[in-house]
N, C-alpha and C positions, 0 to 999 in steps of 0.2 A: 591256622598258621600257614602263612605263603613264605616267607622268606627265613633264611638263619643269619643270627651276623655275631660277634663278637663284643663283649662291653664290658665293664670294670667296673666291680661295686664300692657307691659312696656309700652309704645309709643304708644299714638295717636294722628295723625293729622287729628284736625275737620277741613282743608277746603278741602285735599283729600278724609278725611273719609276714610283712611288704620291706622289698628290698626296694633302693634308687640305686638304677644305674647309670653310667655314662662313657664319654669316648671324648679324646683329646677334640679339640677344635682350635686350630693357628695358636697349638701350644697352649691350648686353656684346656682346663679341664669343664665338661657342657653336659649337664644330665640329660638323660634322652626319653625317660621312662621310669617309671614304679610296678615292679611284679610281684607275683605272689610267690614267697620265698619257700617253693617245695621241694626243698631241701630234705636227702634221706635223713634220717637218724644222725650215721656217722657224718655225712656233712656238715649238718648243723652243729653240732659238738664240736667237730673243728673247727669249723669257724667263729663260735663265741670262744673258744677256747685261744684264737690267735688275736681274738678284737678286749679280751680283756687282757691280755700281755700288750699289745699295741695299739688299740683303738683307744675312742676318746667317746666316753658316756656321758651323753646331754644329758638326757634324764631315762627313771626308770625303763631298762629293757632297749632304748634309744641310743644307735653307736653309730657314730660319726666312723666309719672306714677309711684306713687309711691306704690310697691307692697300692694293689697289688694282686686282689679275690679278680681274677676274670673267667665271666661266667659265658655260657655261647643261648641263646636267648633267640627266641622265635619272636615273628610279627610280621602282621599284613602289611605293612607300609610305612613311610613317612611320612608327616604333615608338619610343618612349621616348627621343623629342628625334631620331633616327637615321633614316638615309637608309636605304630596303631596298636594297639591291641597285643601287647609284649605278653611273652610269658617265658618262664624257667624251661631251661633243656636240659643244662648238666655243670657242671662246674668245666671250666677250659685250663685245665693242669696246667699245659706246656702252653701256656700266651703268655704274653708280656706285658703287662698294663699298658706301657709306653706304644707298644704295636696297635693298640685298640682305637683305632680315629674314625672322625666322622667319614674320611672320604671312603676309608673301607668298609662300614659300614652302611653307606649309600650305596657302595658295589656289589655290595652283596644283594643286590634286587637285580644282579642280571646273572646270574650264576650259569650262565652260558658261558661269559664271556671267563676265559682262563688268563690271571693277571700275574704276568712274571717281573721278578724283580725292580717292585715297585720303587726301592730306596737307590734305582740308579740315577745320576745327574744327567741331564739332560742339558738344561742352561745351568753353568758354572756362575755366571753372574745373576745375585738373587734367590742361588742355591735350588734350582730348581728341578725335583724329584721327577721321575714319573708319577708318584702318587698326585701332587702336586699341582701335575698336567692332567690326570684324570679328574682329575678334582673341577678344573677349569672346564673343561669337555662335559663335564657332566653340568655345569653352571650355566653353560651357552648354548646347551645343545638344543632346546626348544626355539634359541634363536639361529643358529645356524643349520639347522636339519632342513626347513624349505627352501633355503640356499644349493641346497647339496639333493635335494631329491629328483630322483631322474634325473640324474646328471652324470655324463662318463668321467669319472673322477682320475684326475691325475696326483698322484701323489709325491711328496719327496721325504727320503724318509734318515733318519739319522740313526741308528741302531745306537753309538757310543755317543751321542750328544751331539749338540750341535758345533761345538768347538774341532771335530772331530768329521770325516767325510762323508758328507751324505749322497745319496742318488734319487734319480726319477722312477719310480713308480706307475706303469699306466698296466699294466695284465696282471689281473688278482691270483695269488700262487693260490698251486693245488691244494695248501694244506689250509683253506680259510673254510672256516666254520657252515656249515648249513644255512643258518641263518642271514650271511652277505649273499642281498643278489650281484646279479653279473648281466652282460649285457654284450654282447658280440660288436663290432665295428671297426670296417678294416684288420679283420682275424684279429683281434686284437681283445680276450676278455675282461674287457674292464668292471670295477666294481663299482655299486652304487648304492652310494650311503644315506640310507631310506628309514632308519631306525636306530635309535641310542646305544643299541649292542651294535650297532657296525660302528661305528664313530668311538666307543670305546674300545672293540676290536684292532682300529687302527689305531688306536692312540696308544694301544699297548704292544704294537710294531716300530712305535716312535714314530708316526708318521709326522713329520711337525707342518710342511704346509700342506694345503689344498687346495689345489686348481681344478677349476671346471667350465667347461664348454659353454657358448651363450644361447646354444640352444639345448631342450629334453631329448630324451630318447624320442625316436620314430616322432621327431617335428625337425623338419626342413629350415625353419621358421626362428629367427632368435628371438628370446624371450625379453630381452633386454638390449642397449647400446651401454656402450661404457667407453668413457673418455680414460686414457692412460698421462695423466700431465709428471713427465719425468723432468726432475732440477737438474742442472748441470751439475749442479755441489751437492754430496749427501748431504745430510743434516741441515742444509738453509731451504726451507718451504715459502721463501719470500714469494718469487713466481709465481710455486703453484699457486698459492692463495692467490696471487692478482690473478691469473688465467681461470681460476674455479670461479671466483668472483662475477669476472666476465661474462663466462659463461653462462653462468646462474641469470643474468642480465638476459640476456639474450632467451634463455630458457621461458623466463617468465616473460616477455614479450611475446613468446611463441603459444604461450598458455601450455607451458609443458612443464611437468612435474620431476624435480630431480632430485638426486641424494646423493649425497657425498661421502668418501671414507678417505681415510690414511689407507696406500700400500703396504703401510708397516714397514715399510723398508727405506724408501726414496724420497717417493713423490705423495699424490694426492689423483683421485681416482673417480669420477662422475658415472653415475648412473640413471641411464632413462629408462624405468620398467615398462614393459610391452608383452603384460599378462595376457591381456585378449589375442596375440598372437596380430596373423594376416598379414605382414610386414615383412619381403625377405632380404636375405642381404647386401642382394644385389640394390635393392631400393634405399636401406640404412646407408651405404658406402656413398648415397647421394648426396645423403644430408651429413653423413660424419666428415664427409671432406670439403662441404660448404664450410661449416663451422670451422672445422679447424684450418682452412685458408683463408676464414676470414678475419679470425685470429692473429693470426700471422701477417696479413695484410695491415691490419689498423694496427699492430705493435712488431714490426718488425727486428726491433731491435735486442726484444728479452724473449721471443716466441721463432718457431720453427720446424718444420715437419722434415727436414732434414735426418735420414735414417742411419748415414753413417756419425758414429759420436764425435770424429775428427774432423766434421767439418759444422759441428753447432757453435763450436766456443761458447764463450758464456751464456746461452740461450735453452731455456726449455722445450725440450719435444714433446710436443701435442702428438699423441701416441692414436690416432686411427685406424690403420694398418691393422692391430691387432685384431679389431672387432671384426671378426669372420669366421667363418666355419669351419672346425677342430682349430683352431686357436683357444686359448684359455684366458683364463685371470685369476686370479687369488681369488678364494672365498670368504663371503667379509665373517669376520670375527676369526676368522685362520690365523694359527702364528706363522712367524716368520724364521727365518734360520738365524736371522743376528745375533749378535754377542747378547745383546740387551732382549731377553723377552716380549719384543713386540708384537701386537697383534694388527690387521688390518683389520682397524677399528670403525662400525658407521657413526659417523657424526653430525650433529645439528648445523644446520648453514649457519646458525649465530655463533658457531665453533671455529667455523671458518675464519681466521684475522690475524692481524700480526703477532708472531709471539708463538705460533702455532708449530711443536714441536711431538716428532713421532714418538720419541722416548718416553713421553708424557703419557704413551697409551700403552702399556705393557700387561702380561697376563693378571697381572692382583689388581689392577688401578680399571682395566675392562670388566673384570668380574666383577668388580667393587660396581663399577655401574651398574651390568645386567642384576645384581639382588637389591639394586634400589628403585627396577624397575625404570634404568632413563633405557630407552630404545626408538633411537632415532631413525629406522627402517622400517617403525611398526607395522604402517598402512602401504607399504611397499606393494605387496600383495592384490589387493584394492585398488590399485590407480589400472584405468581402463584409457591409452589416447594414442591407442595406435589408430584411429582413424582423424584423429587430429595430427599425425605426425605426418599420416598420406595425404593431406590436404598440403602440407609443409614442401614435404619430396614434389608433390607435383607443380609448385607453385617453383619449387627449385629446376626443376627442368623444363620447364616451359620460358622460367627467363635466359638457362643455358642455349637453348633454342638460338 
């Protein structure tokens, strides 16, 4: 037995003495498991005693439970919805059936992490709990954890929701667990979220986004480029899709490998990864202000690198600037503070097109993705072309020349 969690019994047959138990899931009741019902004396008598007043007997000795018995139940693990290797600990007196869900149940495999006041509202639109958002944290976290690893994480964080006023997070408080590393820079100790108890640690601070730097700890060196294409209009993606489109053109011309995501917020957000490093940023700022001049040159009329907003008018800015050192950007799959649950979602280039709307990508409709297994930053990881990008920069400053 590694972990304890809490669950509520369906099914018990007193002449095998195997119980079925289970835990809410999005309002459904979801069996997790069959144990062996070793029940003292007096338990057992109580409880057939309460299942022949209110239960329902299929057949001899076989009773259908009607949710209310919550027992607290030991097991090594979870596989595909399933308890590993359940067994009986003791009857749970003071639970409440209704309290007994899968997300807390999945939490309970980090019993480090200490989770307060999971039934508060966070997004008022969609109803959205802390439990809620652990739930989603824990559904993405195998995708967003090498996102976030060795990274000085900046966070922003909403205590009463996000309806409600949030602040910037960049120095991990004194009171964070053993388990969060930390990481000095500019006296400044940030934390780094390297493990699923840190990333549930901070989700149970409310932390709702995550920004992170484009290069690791102790690398000079950014690991990535990343285009920022902001609309002049929230909610019309017309632009950015033509400008991502573009781009993409231009990318694949270069023999370069990109990905794309929703800001969650705004705009739409390109990515050149540059895992093998060697590339710094004084050499990226050659190539990210090619492209994005050149952008703006062949469409001057819907594009612009223009920084103050009062003099774009109805034009998108191609956001290069950003990409430098201690600058950040959202971390993909991070939510966002909007009204609407949205998450900066990665997306398939064939996602890219008219009709393309950020509301579309909200915490239930991304999760819905990630447990169907669509993950369009898979091989993110795996693309090696920073020596094809310095072939690019130097062919770019030789015709600046």
């Amino acid at each position: 037995m590694k972990y304890k969690g809490i669950c509520f019994l369906t099914e018990y047959n007193t002449l095998k003495k195997i119980c079925t138990v289970a835990v809410l899931h999005e309002d459904e009741i979801m069996e997790v498991g069959k144990i062996a019902a070793a029940f003292t004396d007096e338990e057992r008598d109580a409880i057939i005693s309460i299942l022949q007043q209110k239960g329902e007997e299929q057949y001899k000795g076989m009773y259908i439970v009607p949710p209310g018995i919550c027992l607290q139940v030991g097991y090594k693990g979870i596989k595909d919805y399933q308890l590993i290797a359940p067994v009986y600990i003791s009857l749970a007196v003071g639970e409440k059936w209704a309290a007994c869900t899968w997300t807390k149940l999945q939490l309970s495999q980090y019993e480090a992490v200490n989770i307060t006041n999971p039934e508060k509202i966070l997004w008022t639109d969609q109803s959205i709990t802390k439990e809620l958002y652990l739930d989603y944290l824990l559904t993405i976290s195998d995708s967003m954890l090498p996102f976030l690893k060795d990274r000085l994480l900046t966070i922003k964080r909403y205590p009463e929701g996000v309806s409600s006023e949030g602040f910037y997070q960049k120095s991990t408080p004194d009171y964070a667990p053993g388990f969060v590393k930390t990481a000095l820079n500019h006296n400044i100790n940030y934390t780094v979220c390297n493990n699923i108890e840190t990333l549930l640690w901070l989700g149970n601070q409310s932390a709702i986004e995550y920004h992170i730097p484009f290069n690791k700890i102790n690398d000079w060196n950014p690991a990535e480029i990343v285009f920022d294409l902001d609309p002049p209009v929230l909610g019309d993606l017309r632009l950015a899709v033509k400008a991502a489109l573009e781009m993409k053109a231009i990318f694949d011309q270069f023999q370069l490998t990109s990905f794309v995501k929703l800001s969650g917020r705004k705009g739409i957000q390109i990515h050149l990864p540059l895992c093998d490093g060697g590339i710094s940023y004084s050499q990226t700022r050659i190539f990210t202000e090619f492209i994005a001049h050149y952008l703006v040159n062949r469409f001057p009329d819907d594009f612009t690198t223009e920084r103050l907003k009062k003099n774009r008018g109805n034009r998108l800015y191609v956001d290069y600037i950003q990409h430098d050192k201690d600058k950040t950007i959202i971390c993909p799959y991070s939510p966002r503070e909007t009204e609407c649950p949205c998450i900066a979602a990665p997306l398939f280039w064939e996602e890219i097109k008219s009709g393309l709307k950020t509301e579309d990508y909200t915490m239930n409709s991304v999760k819905k993705r990630v447990l169907e297994g669509i993950n369009p930053f898979e091989y993110y990881f795996s693309v090696n072309q920073s020596s094809q990008l310095k072939k690019i920069i130097d062919f770019i400053s030789e015709k600046n020349k």
